[in-house]
DOTI-485410 format. One record per residue (C-alpha): z, x, y; residue number from 1. Coordinates in steps of 0.1 Angstrom, whole numbers. Each point is the difference from the previous one (the first is absolute). Example, Ala and Ser with C-alpha at 12.3 -4.5 7.8 and 13.67 -1.06 7.14 Angstrom:
2
{pt {78, 123, -45}, 1}
{pt {-7, 14, 34}, 2}
//
This chain:
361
{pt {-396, 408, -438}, 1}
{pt {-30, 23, 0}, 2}
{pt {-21, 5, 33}, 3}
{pt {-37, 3, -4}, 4}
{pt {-16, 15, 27}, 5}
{pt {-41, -3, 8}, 6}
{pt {-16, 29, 14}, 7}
{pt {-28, -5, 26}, 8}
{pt {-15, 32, 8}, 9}
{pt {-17, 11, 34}, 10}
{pt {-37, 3, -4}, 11}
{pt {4, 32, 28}, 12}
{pt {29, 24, 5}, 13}
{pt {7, 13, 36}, 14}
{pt {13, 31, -11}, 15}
{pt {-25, 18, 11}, 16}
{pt {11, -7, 37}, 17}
{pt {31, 19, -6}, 18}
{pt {8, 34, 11}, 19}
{pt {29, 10, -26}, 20}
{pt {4, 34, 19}, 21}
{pt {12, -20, 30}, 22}
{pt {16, -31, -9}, 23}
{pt {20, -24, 26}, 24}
{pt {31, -18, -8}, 25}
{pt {-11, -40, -9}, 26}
{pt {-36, -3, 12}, 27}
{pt {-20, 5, -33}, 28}
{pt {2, -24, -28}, 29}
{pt {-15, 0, -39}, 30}
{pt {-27, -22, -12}, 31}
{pt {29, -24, -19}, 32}
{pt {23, -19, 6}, 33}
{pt {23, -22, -23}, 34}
{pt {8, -37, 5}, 35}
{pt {23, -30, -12}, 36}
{pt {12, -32, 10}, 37}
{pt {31, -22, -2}, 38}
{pt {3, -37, -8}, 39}
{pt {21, -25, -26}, 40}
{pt {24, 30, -5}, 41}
{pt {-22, 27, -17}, 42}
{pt {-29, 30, 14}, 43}
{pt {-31, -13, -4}, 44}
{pt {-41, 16, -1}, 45}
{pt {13, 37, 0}, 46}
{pt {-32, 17, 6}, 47}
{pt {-11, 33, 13}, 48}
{pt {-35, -7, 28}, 49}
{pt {-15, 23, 27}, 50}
{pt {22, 8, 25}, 51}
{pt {-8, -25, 35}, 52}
{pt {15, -26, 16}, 53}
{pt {18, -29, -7}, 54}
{pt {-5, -40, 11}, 55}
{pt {31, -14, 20}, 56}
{pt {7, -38, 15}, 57}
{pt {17, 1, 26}, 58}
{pt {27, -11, -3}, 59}
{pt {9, 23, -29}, 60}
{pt {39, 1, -3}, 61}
{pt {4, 41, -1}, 62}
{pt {-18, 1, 35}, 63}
{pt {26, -21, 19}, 64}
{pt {30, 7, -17}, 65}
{pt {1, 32, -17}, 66}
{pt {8, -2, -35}, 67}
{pt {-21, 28, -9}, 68}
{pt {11, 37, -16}, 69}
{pt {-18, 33, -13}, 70}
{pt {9, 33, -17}, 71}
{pt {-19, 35, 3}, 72}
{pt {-4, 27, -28}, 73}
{pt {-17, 22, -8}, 74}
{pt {-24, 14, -32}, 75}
{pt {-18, 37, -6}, 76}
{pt {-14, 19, -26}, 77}
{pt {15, 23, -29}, 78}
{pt {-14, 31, -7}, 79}
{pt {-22, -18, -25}, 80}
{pt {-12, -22, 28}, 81}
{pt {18, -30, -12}, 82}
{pt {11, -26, 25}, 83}
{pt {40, 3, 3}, 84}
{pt {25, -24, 22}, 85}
{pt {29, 8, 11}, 86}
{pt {31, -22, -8}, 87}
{pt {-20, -31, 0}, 88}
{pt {29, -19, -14}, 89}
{pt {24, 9, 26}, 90}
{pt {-25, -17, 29}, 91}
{pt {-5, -27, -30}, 92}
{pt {37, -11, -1}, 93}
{pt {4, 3, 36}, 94}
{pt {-31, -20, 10}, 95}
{pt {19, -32, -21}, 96}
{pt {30, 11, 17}, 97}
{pt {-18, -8, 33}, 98}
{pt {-17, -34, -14}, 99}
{pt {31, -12, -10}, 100}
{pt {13, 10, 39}, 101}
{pt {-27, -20, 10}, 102}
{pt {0, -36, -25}, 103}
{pt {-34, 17, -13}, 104}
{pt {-9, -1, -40}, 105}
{pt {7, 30, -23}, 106}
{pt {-27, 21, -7}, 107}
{pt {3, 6, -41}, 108}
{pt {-1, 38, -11}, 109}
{pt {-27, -2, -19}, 110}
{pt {-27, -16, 27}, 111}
{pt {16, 26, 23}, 112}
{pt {-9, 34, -18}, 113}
{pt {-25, -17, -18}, 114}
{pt {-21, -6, 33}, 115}
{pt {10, 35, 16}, 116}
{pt {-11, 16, -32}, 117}
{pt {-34, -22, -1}, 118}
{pt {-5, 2, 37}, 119}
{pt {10, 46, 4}, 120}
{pt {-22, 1, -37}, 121}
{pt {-32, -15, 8}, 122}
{pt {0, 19, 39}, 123}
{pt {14, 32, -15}, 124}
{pt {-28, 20, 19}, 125}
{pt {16, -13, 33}, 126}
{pt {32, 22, -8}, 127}
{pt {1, 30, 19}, 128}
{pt {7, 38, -8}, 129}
{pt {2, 17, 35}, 130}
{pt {36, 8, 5}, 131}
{pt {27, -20, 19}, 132}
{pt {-28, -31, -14}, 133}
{pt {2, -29, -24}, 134}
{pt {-10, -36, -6}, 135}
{pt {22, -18, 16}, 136}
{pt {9, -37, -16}, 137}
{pt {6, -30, 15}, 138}
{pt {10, -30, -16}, 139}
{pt {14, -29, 23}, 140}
{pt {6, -40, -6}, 141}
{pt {-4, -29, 29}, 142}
{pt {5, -38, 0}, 143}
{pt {-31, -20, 0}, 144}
{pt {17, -33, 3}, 145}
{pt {-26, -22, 28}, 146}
{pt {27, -15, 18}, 147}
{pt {18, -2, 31}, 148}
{pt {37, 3, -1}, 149}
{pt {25, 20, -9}, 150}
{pt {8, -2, -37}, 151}
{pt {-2, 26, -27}, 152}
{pt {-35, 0, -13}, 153}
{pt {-9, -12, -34}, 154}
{pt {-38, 22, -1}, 155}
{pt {1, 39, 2}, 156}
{pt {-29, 25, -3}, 157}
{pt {8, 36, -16}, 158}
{pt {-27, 25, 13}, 159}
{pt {0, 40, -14}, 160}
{pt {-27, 21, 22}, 161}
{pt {1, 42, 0}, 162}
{pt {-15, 24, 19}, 163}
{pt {-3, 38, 5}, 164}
{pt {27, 11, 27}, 165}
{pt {9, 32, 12}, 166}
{pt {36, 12, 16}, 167}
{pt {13, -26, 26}, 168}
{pt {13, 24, 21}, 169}
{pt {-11, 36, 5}, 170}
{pt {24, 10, 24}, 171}
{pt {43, -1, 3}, 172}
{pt {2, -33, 14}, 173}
{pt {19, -6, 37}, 174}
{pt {26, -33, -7}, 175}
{pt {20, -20, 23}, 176}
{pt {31, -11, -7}, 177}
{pt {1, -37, 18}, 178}
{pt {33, -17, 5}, 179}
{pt {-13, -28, 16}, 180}
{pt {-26, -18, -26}, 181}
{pt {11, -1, -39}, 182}
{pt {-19, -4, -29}, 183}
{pt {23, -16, -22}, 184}
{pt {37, -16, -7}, 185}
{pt {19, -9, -28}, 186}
{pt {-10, -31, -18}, 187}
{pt {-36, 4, 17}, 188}
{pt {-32, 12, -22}, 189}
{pt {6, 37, 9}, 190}
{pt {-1, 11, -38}, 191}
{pt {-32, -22, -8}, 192}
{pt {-36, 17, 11}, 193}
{pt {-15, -32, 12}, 194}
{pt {-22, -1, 27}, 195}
{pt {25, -16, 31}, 196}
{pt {23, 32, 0}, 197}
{pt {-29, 24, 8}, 198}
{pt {-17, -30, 24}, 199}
{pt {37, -1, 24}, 200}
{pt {-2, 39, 4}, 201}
{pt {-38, 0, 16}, 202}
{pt {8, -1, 37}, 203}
{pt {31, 22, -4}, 204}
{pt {-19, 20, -14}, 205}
{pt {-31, 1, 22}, 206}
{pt {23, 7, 25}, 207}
{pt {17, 29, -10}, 208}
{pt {-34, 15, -13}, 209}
{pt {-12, -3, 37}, 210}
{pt {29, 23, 6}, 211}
{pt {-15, 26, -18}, 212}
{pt {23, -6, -36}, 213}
{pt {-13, -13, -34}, 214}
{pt {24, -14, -12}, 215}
{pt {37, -18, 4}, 216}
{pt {29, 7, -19}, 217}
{pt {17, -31, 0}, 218}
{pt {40, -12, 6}, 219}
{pt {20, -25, -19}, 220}
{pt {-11, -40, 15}, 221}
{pt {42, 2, 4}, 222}
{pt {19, 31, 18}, 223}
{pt {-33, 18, 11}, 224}
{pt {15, 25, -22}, 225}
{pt {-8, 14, -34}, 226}
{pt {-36, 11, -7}, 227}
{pt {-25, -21, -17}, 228}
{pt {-36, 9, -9}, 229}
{pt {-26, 15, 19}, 230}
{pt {-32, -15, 7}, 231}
{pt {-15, -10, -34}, 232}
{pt {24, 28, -18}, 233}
{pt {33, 3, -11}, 234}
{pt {18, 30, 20}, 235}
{pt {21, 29, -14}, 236}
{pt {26, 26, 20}, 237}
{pt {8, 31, -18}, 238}
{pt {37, 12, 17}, 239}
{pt {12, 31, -9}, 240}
{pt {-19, 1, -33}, 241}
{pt {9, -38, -10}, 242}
{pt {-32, -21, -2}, 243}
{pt {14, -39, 15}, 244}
{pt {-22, -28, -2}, 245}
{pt {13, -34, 15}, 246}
{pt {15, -22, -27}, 247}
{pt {-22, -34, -15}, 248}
{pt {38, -18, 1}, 249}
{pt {-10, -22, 23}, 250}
{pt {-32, -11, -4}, 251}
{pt {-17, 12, 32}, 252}
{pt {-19, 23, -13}, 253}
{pt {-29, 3, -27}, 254}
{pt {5, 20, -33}, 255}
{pt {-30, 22, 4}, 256}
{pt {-15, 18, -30}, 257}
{pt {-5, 30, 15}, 258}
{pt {38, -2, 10}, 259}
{pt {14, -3, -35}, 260}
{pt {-21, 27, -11}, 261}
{pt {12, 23, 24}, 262}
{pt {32, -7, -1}, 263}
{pt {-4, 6, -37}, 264}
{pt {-15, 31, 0}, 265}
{pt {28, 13, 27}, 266}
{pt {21, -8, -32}, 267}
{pt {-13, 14, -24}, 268}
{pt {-5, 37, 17}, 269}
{pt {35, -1, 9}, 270}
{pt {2, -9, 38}, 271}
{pt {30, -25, 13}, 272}
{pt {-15, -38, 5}, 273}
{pt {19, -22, 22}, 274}
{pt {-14, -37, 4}, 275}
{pt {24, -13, 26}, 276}
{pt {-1, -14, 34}, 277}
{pt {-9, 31, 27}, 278}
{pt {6, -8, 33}, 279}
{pt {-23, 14, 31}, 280}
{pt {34, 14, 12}, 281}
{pt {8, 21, -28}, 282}
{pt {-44, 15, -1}, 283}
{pt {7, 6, 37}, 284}
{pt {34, 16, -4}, 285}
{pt {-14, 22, -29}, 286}
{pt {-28, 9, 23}, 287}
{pt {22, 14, 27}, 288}
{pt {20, 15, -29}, 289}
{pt {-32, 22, -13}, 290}
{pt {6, -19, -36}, 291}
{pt {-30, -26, 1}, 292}
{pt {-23, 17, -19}, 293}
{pt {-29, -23, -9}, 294}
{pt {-12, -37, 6}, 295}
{pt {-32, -15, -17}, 296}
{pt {-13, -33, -9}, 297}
{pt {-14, -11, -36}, 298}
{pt {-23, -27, -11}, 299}
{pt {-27, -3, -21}, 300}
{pt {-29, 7, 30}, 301}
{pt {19, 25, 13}, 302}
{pt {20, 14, -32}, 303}
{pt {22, 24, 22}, 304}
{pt {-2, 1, 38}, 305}
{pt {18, 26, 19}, 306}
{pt {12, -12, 33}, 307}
{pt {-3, 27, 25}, 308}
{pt {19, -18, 26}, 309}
{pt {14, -30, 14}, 310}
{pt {15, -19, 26}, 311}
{pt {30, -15, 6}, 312}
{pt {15, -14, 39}, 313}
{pt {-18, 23, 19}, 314}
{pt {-1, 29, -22}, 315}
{pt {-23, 19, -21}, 316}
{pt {11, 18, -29}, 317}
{pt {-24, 26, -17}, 318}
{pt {6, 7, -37}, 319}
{pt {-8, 34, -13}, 320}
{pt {-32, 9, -8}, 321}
{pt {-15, -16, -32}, 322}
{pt {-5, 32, -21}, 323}
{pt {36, 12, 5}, 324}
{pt {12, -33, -15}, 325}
{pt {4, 14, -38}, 326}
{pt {16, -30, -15}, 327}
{pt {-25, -25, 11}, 328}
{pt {-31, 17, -7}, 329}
{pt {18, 11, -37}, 330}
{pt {3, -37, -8}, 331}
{pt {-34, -16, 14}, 332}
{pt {-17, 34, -19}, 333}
{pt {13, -10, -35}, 334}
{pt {-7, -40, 10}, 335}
{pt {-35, 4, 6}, 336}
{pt {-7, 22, -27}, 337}
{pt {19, -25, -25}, 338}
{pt {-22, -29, 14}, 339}
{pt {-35, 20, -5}, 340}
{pt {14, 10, -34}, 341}
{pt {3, 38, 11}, 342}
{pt {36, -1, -13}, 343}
{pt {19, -13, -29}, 344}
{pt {10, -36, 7}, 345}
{pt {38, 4, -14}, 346}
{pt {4, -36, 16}, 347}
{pt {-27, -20, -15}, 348}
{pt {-12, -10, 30}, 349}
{pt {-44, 6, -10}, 350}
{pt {-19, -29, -10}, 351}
{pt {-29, 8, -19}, 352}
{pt {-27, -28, -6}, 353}
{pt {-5, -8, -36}, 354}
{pt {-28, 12, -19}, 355}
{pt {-6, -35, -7}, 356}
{pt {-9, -11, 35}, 357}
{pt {-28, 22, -2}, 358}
{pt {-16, -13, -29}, 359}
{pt {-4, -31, 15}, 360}
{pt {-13, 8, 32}, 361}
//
């Protein structure tokens, strides 16, 4: 069915607040935000409105047991100044993926890039052109059942809101490697992006971070073992000029955009790809050997993160310096420029928002 969706626009903009030159990661928002509701089996009042806050009982269901999820990407301007997205389908598959995870409705195609394309069109102004910036996208879904008790809910909101971020992290992040707390195990929710496997790693986190490290690079939930993802990023080793990135076989880890992508690109310029368990034995053993050449994380706020060292039992290990690590920087260079349309997109990755949407704002 076709999805019409209102448009309610803000009498003021808050743009002018905004320092583009100098722009934090997740504190500024646009004027917009899109909006839909669940009931009797369909999305219902799809409507773009000013972006503020919402109503909530109580008791709402996503509040006490967690079935809530989210995606992040990304959208910049050509060299026309045209609003372009990057891979919007991939975060739209995997955002059903992660409903389905969670007993949560499918979000059709069509309401999906339909309300990104509304929402980016109408707060095009908001999209930055500073480098290592973009509008970042957020589109996220949460039960709004008003009950108390645990049963999957039969009321869901759908929300889309953007806003002008800059690079998350400015710096080669410090990790440590915990072998005590674990993010995920097979059969949990370790390749869905809800909103409880980023709530379990907050005091882990905060801990480690008091240590003086951003980050941890987390273990298998089984043998304490095999390497897992880092923080809010997937993590990549380059060993002797082979670019490893842990395997998605098990389900314990999320299939991140920015992953594929770069995995991808490896590929096509002719570098060896291996997406198969790593263990923390073999990056240490290759360290000691001289042959662990790289580690980074990727994700759509940071895109590529180079890890400058990390900690494992007692041990820091410091990875060469970040302009010495050729591979790396090759592969993040041609990523970024394919994403702000700089480069050819061989892949078909680019989104462009149909003149049509225009016309009708």
């Amino acid at each position: 069915m076709g999805y019409k969706i209102t448009v309610e626009r803000a009498t003021t903009s808050q743009i002018g607040d905004i320092d583009f030159n100098h722009l934090p990661f997740g504190k500024h928002f646009a004027d917009h935000m899109f909006v839909a509701d669940y009931r009797d089996g369909d999305w219902h009042d799809c409507r773009i409105v000013p972006f503020g806050n919402f109503m909530m009982h109580p008791a709402l269901s996503s509040l006490h047991y967690g079935q809530s999820i989210f995606e992040g990407l990304k959208a910049e301007k050509d060299s026309e100044g045209n609003p372009i997205i990057f891979r919007p389908l991939k975060n739209f598959n995997r955002f059903n993926i992660s409903a389905d995870r969670m007993a949560m409705p499918e979000v059709p195609q069509e309401l999906f890039m339909n309300a990104i394309d509304k929402l980016v069109t109408l707060d095009r102004d908001w999209i930055p052109t500073t480098p290592d910036s973009s509008l970042y996208i957020r589109p996220y879904m949460f039960a709004t059942e008003e009950f108390v008790g645990i049963k999957p809910a039969e009321h869901f909101r759908f929300v889309i809101f953007t806003g002008p971020v800059g690079a998350y992290y400015n710096r080669p992040v410090k990790v440590f490697i915990h072998d005590k707390y674990v993010r995920a195990f097979p059969g949990g929710v370790g390749y869905a992006k809800c909103a409880g496997n980023y709530g379990a790693v907050m005091m882990p986190t905060r801990e480690v971070q008091k240590m003086g490290y951003d980050q941890i690079l987390w273990l298998d939930g089984i043998y304490h073992r095999h390497l897992q993802e880092i923080g809010t990023m997937n993590v990549f080793a380059i060993i002797d000029g082979v670019i490893i990135t842990p395997s998605l076989d098990q389900g314990t880890i999320l299939d991140g955009v920015t992953r594929d992508s770069m995995v991808r690109i490896a590929e096509n310029e002719g570098y060896t790809v291996q997406e198969r368990d790593v263990s923390i034995d073999e990056i240490i053993h290759a360290y000691h050997e001289g042959k662990l050449e790289d580690m980074f994380g990727t994700g759509t706020a940071a895109v590529v993160s180079h890890i400058g060292e990390f900690h494992y039992k007692g041990e820091n290990y410091e990875l060469p310096p970040v302009e010495s690590r050729e591979i790396s920087n090759k592969l993040k260079s041609r990523l970024t420029s394919i994403k702000s349309g700089k480069a050819e997109d061989i892949f078909n990755w680019l989104h462009t928002v149909p003149v049509s949407v225009y016309a009708n704002q």
